[in-house]
N, C-alpha and C positions, 0 to 999 in steps of 0.2 A: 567064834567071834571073827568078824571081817578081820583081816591083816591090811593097815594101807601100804602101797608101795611107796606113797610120797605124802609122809607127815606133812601138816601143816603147822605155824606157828601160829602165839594167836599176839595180835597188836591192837591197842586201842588207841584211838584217834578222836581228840576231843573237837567235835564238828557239832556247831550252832545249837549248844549249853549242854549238849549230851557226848561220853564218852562211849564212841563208836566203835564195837568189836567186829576184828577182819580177820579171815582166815589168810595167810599168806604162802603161799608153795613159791619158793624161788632160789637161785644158785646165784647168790649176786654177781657173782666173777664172771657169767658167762651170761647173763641177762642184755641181749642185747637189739633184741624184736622189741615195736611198743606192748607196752601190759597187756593182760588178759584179764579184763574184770568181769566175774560173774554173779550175777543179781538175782536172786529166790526170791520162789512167789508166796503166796497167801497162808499165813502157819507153818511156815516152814523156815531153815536155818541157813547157813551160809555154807556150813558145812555139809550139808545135801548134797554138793556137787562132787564130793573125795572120790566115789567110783566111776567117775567121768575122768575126774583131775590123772586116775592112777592108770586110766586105756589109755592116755596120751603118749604117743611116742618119747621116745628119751631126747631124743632129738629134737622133736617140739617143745617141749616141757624145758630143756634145760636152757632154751635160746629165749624164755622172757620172763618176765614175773607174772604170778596167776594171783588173781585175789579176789573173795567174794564176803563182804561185808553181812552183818545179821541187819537189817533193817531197823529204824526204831521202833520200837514195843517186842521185838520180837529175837529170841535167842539168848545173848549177854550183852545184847543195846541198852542203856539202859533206856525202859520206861516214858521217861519226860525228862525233860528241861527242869534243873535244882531241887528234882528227887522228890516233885510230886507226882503222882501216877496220874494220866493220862487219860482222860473221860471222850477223849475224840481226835482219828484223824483224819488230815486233809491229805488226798491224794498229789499235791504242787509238795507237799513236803518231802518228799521221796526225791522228786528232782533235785529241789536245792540240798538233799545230803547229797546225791548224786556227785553234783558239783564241786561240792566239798569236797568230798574224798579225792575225784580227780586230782582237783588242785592241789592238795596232799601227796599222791601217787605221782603222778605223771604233768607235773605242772609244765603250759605252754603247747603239751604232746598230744598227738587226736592216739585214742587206744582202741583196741577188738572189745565191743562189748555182748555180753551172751546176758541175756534174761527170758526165764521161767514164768510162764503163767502173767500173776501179775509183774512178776518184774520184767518179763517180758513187754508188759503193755507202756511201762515205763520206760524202758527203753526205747522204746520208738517213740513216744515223743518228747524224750531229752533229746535222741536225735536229729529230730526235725527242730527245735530250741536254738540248740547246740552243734550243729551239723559239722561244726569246726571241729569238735572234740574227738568227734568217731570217724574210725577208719574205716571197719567194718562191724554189721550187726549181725548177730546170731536173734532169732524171735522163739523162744522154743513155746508154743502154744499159748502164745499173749494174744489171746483175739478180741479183745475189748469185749466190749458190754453189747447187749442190744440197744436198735434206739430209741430212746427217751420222746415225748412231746412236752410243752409248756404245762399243759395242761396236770401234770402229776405232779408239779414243782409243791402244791399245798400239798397233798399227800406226804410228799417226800421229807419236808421240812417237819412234818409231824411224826412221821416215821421216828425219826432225828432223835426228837425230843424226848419221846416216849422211849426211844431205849436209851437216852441220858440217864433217865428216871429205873428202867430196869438194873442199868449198870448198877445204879448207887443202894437198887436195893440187896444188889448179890444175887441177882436172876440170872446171869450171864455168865457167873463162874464156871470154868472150863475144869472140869474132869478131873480127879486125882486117880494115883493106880498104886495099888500094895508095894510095886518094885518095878524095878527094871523090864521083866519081861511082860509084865502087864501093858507097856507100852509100844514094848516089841507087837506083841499081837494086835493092838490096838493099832498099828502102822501097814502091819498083813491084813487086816481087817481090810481097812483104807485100798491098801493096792496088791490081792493076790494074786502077784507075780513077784512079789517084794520077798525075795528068800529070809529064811530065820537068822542066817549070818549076818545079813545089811541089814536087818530089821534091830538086831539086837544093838549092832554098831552105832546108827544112825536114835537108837530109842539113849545112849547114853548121851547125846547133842542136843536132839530134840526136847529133851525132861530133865530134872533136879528132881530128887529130893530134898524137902523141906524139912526144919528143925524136929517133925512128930516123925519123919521117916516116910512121907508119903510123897512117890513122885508126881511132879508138877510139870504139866507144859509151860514152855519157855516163849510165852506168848501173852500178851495183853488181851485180856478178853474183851475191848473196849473197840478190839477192830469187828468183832462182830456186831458193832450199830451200822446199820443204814447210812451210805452217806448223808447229806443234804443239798449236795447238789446234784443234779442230772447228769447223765452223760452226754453230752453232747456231740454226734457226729462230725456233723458241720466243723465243730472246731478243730476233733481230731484230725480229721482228711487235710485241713488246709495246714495240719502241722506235718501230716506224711507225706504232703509236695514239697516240704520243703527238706526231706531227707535227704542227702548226697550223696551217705556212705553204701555200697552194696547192701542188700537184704538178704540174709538167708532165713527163709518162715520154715520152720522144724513142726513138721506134725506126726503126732501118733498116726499111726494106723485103726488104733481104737477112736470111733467118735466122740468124743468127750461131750460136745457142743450139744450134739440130739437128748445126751443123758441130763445137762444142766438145762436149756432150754425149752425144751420139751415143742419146741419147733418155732419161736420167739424170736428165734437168732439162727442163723444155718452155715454152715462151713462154707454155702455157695456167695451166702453175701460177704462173708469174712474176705474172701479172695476177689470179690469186687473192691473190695476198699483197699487193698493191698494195692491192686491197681494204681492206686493212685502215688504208690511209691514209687521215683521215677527209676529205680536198678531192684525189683524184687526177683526172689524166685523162689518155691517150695519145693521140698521135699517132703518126703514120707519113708518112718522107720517102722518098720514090720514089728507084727508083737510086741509092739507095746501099748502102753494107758497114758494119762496125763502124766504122770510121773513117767517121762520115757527117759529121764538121765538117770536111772533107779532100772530100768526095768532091761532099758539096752544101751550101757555105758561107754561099751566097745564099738557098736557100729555109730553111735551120735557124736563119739571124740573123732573117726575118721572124718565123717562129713563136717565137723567144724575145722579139724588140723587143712583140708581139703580146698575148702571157702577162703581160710585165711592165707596161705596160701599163694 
């Protein structure tokens, strides 16, 4: 089993009717950099980042507070708002916990903020929102979406609807496994470069077992509907001019994009629209996959200790 070098504690934060679970790494005595807030993407936890958190120099690490929140529905967030469960989310909801939490953390204070996938994609444009809040941005593989036209918007709204109706009949229920290591492998599966130590670490975060003994993703299966709204370029670009903080875009080495897309969407137009952020710049970490803070946690914590900085 993984050893961490730097436990986290866990704090819940009652932000907009739901009690918000944060992983926190920090030496309050010596915390004296603005925070480090780190934002996971799609099924995933907050505690996903402990093998990034523990390559951090001792000397970066003990100079701020690190923290990365489980998003709603996902991890030990709870669910919904007064303990009903949750038949749908809107992607603006992510921001305003965003916001929360800041205000919580680091009220008044712009902070470094790091997001994964999609919370990658959320950070950037809380950034561009909020341009006062951020100091600097980590992007680690938030490439948005492809683009949308008007024309799929009826499509899309029936998409919607139709998996309301799958949720509620139990069509959608995510997966149980015998035990612990069923999840482990179920995570190797996912990402083979994902060693059995982090796999097994990260499968006791990512899953519960439930009252029969069988473990459970710690995830709302209600985020797999279809949104209902479009993604919209146009609006995203005019939110990444209004970015101010530094950019740093973190990409695998592995193309992610060509295996999701299947040529829809291209790395070359992702770095055109980047453009339009007015301080970016990318890198690229060798061997790795979309999960590159799992796969190379040592050389992604230099390039971010590097950026910040």
């Amino acid at each position: 089993m993984y050893l961490e070098k730097r436990p986290f504690r866990s704090e819940f934060v009652p932000i907009r009717g739901l009690d918000y679970h944060v992983h926190v790494w920090d030496e309050p005595a010596r915390a004296t950099l603005p925070p480090l807030v780190l934002v996971h993407g799609w099924m995933d936890v907050g505690a996903s980042y402990q093998f990034m958190v523990d390559a951090f120099s001792s000397a970066f690490a003990a100079g701020r507070t690190i923290i990365a929140p489980d998003w709603r529905g996902f991890g030990q967030t709870g669910l919904s708002a007064a303990g009903y469960p949750a038949d749908s989310y809107w992607f603006a909801d992510y921001l305003a916990d965003l916001d929360f939490l800041l205000d919580h953390y680091a009220p008044g204070q712009a902070v470094d903020l790091v997001g994964h996938s999609m919370g990658g994609n959320v950070a950037m444009l809380y950034a561009g929102v909020r341009p006062e809040r951020i100091r600097r941005l980590v992007n680690l593989e938030g490439f948005g979406l492809p683009a949308s036209r008007p024309s799929q918007a009826p499509g899309r709204y029936a998409q919607w609807m139709d998996g309301l109706k799958s949720l509620q009949h139990g069509d959608m229920a995510l997966k149980s496994y015998a035990d612990v290591g069923g999840v482990a492998r179920r995570l190797m599966k996912t990402n083979p470069r994902l060693t059995l130590e982090k796999a097994q670490w990260l499968a006791g975060h990512w899953a519960r077992p439930d009252a029969a003994g069988q473990w459970q993703i710690l995830g709302n299966p209600a985020h797999k509907i279809p949104s209902a709204q479009l993604y919209r370029v146009d609006e995203a670009l005019e939110i990444y001019r209004r970015i101010s903080a530094p950019v740093l875009a973190v990409e695998a080495s592995s193309d992610s994009m060509s295996q999701w897309w299947k040529g829809t969407y291209s790395l070359a137009e992702y770095h055109e629209r980047l453009g339009q952020v007015p301080d970016a710049r990318v890198a690229v970490v060798q061997d790795a996959g979309h999960m590159l803070h799992h796969d190379q946690p040592a050389l992604l914590a230099g390039l971010i200790e590097k950026f910040l900085d």
